[in-house]
MDAnalysis code that builds the backbone (N, CA, C; Angstrom):
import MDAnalysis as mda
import numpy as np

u = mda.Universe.empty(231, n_residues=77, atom_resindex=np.repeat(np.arange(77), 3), trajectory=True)
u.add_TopologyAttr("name", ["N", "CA", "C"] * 77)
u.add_TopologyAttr("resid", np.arange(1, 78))
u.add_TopologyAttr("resname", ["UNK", "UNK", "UNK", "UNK", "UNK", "UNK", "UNK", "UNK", "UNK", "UNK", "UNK", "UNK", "UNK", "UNK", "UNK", "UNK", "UNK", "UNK", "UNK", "UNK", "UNK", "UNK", "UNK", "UNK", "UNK", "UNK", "UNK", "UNK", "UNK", "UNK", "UNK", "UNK", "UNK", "UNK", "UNK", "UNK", "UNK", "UNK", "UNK", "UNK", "UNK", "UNK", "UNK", "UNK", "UNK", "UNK", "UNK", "UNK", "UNK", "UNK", "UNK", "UNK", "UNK", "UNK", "UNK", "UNK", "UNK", "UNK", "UNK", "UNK", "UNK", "UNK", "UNK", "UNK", "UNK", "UNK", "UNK", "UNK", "UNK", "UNK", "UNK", "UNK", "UNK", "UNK", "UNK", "UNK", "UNK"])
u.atoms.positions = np.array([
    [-9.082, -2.648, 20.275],
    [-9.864, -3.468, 19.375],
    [-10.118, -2.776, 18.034],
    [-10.514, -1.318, 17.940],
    [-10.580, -0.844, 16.632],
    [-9.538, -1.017, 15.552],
    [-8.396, -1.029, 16.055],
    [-7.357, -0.741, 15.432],
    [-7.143, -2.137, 15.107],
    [-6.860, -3.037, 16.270],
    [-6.730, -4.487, 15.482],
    [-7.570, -4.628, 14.139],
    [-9.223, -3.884, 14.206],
    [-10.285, -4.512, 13.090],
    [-9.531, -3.440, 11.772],
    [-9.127, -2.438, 12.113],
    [-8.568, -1.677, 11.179],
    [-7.519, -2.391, 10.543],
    [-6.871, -3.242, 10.985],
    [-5.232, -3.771, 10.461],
    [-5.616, -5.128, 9.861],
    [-7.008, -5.545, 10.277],
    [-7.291, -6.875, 9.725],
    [-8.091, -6.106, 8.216],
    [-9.278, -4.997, 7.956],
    [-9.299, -4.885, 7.059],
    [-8.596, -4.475, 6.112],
    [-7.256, -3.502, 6.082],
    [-6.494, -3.333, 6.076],
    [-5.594, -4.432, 4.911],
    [-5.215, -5.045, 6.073],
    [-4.384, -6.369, 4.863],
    [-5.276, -7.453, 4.078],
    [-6.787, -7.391, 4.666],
    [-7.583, -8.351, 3.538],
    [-7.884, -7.273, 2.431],
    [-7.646, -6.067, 2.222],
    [-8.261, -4.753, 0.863],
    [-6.688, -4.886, 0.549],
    [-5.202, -5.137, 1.211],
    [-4.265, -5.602, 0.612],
    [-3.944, -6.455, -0.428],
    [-4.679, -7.916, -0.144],
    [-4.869, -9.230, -0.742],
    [-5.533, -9.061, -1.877],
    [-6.375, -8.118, -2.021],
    [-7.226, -7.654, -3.383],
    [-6.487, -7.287, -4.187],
    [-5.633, -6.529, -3.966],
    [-4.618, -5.914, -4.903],
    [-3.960, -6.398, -5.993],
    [-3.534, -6.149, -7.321],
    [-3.205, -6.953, -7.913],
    [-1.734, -7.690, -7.391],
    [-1.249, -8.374, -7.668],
    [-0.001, -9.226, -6.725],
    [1.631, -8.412, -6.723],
    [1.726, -7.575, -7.877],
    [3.076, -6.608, -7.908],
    [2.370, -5.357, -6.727],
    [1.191, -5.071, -6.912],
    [0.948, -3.750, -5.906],
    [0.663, -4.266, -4.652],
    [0.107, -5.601, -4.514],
    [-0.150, -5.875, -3.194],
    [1.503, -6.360, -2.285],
    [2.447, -6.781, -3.565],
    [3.529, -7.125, -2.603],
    [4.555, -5.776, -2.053],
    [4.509, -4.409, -2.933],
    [4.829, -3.334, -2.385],
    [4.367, -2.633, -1.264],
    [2.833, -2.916, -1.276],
    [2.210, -2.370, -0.156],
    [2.577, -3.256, 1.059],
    [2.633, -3.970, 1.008],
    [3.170, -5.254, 2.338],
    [4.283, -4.646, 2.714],
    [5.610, -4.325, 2.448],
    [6.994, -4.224, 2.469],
    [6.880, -2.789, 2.945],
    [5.981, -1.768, 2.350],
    [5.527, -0.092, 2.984],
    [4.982, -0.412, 4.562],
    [4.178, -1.651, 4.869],
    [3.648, -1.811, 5.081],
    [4.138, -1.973, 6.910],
    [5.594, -3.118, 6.788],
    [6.636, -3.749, 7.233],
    [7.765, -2.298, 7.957],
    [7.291, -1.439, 6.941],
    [8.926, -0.061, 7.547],
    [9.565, -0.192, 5.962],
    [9.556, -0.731, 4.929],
    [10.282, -0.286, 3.887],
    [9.998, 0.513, 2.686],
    [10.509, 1.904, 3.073],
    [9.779, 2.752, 2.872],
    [10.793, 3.565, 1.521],
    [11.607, 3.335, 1.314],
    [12.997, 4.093, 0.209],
    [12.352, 3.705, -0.990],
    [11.907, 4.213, -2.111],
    [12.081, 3.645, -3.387],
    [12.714, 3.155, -3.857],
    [14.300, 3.242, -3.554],
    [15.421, 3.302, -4.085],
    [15.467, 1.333, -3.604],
    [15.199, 1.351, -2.249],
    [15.444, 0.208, -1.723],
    [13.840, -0.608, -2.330],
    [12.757, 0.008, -2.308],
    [11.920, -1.366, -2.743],
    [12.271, -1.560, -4.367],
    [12.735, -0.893, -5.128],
    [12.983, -1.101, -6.605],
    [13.667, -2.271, -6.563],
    [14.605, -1.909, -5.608],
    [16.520, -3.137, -5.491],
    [15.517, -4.360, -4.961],
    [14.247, -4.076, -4.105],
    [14.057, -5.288, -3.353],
    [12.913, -6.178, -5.013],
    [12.333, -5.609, -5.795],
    [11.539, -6.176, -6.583],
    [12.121, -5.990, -7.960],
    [13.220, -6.140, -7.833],
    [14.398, -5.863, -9.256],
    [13.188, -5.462, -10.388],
    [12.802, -4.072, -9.908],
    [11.824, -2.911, -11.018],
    [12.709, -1.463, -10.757],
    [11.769, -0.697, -11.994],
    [12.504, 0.888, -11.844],
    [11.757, 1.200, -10.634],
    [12.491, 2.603, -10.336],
    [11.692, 2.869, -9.552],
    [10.690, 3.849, -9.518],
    [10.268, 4.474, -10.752],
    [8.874, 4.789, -11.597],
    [8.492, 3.974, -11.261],
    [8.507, 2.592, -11.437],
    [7.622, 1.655, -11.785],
    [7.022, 1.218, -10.188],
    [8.036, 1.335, -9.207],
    [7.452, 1.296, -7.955],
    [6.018, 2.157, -7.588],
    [6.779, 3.275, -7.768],
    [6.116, 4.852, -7.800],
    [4.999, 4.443, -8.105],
    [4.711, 4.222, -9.341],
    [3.314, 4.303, -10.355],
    [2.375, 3.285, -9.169],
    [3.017, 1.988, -9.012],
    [2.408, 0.851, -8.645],
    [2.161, 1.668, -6.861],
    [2.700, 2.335, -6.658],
    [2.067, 1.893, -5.564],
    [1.073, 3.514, -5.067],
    [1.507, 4.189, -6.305],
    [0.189, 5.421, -6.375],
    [-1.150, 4.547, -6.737],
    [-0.934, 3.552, -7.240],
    [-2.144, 3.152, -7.893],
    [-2.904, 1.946, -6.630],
    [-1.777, 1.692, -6.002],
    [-2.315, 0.803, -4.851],
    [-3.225, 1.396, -3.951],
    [-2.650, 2.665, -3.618],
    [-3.204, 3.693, -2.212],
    [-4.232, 4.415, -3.031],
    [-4.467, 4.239, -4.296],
    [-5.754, 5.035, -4.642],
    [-6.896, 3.872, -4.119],
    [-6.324, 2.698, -5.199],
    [-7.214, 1.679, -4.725],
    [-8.020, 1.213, -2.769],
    [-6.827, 1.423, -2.321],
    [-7.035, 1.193, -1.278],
    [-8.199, 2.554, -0.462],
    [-7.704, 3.594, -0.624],
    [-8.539, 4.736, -0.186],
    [-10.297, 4.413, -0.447],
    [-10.099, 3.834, -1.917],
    [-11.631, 3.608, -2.691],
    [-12.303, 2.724, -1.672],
    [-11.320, 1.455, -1.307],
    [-12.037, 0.055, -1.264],
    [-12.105, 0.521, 0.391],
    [-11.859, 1.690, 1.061],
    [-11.685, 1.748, 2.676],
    [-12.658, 2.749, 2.799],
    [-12.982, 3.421, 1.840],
    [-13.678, 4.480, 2.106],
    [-13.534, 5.603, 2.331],
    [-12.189, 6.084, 1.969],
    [-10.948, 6.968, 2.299],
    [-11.877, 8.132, 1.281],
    [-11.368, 9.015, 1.371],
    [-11.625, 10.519, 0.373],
    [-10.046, 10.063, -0.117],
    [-10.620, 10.627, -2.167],
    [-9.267, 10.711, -2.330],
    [-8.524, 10.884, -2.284],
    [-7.801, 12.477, -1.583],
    [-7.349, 12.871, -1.347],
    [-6.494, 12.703, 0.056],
    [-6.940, 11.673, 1.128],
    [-6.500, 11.243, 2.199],
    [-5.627, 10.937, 2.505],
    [-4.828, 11.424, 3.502],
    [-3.146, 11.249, 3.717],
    [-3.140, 9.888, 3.827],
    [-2.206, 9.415, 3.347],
    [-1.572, 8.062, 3.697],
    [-1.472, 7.540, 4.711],
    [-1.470, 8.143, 5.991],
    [-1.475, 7.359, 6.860],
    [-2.675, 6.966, 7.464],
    [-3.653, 7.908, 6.787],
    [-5.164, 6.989, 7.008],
    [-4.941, 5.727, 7.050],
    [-4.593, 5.374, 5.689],
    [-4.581, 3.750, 5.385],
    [-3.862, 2.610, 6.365],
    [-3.242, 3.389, 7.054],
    [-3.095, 2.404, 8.376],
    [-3.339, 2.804, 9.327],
    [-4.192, 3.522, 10.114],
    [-4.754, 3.901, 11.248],
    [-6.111, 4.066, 11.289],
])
């Protein structure tokens, strides 16, 4: 049960996101994990992935309660 409530807040602090960072984080989210491949999948650079989705997992850490510094896989477990 925790984990379900974890995966439901989870993708509703997703939905907040602005709509280019929230649709990268979905697809990280899914197993697609290559830059190379989410750039090809959102015809962007892939800086531009990069940036967007450093800026997603900050957001997300904030809005979860994460320390900034918190490994990434906090954000889904």
């Amino acid at each position: 049960a925790p984990r379900h409530l974890a995966c439901r807040e989870m993708l509703a602090a997703i939905e907040k996101l602005p709509k280019p960072q929230a649709d990268l984080m979905v697809r990280v989210a899914t197993g697609q994990s290559s830059p190379a491949d989410l750039a090809h999948s959102v015809d962007c650079p892939v800086g531009t992935v990069m940036s967007r989705l450093a800026r997603a997992r900050a957001t997300l850490r904030r809005d979860m309660g994460l320390a900034p510094d918190a490994p990434v896989t906090e954000l889904f477990w």
